[in-house]
C-alpha positions as CSV (number, residue, x, y, z in Angstrom):
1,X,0.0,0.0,0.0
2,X,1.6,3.6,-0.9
3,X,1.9,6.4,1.4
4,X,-1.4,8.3,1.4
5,X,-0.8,12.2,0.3
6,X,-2.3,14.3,3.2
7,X,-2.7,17.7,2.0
8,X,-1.9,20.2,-1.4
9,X,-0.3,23.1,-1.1
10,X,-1.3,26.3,-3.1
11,X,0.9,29.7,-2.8
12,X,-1.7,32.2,-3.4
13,X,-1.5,35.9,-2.9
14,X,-4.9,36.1,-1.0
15,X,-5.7,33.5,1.5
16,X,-9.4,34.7,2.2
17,X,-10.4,35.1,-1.2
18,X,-9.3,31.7,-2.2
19,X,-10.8,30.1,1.2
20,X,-13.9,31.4,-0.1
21,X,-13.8,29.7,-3.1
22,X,-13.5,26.5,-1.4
23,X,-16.4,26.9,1.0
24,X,-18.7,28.0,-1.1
25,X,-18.3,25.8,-4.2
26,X,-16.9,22.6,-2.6
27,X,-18.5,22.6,0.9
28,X,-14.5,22.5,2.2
29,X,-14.0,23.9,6.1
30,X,-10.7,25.6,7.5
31,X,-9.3,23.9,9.9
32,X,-8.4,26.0,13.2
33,X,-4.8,27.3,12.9
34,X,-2.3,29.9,15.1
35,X,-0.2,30.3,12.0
36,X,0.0,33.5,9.8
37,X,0.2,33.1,6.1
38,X,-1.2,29.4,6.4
39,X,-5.1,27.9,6.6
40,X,-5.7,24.4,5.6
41,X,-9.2,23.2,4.8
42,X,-10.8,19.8,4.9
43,X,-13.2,17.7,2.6
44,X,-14.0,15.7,5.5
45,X,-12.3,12.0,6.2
46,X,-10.5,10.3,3.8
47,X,-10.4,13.4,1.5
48,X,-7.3,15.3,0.8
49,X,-6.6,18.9,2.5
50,X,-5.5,21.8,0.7
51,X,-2.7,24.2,2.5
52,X,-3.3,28.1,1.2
53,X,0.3,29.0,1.9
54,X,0.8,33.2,1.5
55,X,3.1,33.8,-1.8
56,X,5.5,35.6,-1.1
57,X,5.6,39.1,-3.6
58,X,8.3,37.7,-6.1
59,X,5.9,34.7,-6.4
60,X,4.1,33.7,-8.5
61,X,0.0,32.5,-7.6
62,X,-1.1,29.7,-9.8
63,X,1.0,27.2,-10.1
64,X,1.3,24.2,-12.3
65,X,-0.9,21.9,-10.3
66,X,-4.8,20.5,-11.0
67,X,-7.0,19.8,-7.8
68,X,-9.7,17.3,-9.3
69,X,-12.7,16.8,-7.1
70,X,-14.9,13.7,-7.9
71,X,-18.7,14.3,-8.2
72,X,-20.9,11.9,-9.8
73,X,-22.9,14.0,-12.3
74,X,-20.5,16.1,-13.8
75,X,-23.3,18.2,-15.8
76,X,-25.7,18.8,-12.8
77,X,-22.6,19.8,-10.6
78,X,-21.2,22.1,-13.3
79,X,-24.6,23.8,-13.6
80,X,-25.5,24.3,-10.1
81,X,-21.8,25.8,-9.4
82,X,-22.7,28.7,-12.4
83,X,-25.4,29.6,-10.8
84,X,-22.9,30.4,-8.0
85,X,-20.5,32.1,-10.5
86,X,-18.1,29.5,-11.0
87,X,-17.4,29.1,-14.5
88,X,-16.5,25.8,-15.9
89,X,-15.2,25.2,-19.4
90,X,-17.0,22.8,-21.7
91,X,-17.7,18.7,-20.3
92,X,-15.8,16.9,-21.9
93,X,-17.2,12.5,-22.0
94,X,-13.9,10.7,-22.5
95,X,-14.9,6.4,-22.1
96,X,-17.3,5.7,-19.3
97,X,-16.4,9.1,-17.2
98,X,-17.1,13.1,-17.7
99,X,-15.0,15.9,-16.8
100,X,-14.8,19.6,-16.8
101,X,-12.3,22.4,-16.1
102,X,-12.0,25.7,-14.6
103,X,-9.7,28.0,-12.5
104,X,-9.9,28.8,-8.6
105,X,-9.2,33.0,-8.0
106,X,-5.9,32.4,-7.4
107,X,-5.3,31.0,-10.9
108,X,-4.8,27.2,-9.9
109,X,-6.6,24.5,-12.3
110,X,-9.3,22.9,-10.8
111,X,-11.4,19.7,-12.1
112,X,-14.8,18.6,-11.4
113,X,-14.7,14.6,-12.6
114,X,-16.4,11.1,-12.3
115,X,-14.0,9.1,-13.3
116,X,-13.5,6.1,-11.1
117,X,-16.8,6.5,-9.2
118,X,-18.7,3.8,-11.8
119,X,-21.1,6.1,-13.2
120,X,-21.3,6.3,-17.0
121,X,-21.9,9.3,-18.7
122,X,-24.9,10.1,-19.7
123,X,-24.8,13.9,-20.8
């Protein structure tokens, strides 16, 4: 069995604004925390955190990293999100799984997918 990854880490340039994101479109919560320029937020168990880490100013936010998060109807999520504001590119039905893409504020690439969670697409 491999060693489980535990959390993502994304340098962005504003912590709140990116937190945001998270909450509201992915139902993640922030995790309590005494440390500045840090706040890592939880799917729930067996899910993988993500660590907003402050950027320094000669860094750069948005890096080269995709966070995919696995949802089962790929349309229905993607539609209920835009209603929300969050813009998704176009589904794209690739074998038995859908996917779409998109950008968090900070500029990271994000994925909404069902691959691997045996539902066929159907859109």
């Amino acid at each position: 069995m491999g060693i489980p990854i535990v959390r993502a880490i994304l340098y962005v340039k504003n912590i709140p604004e990116v937190a945001d994101f998270y909450q509201r479109h992915f139902d993640m919560k922030p995790l309590p925390s005494k440390s500045d320029g840090w706040l890592e937020m939880t799917s729930g168990p067996g899910g993988c955190n993500i660590a907003l880490h402050q950027a320094s100013s000669a860094q750069k936010s948005g890096a080269a990293v995709k966070l995919v998060f696995g949802v089962a109807d790929v349309c229905t999520f993607k539609a209920e999100r835009e209603q929300d504001g969050l813009k998704f590119g176009p589904v794209h039905a690739v074998e038995d799984f859908e996917f779409a893409n998109a950008k968090d504020p900070a500029g990271n690439s994000i994925q909404i997918s069902s691959r691997g969670l045996k539902v066929k697409a159907t859109h």
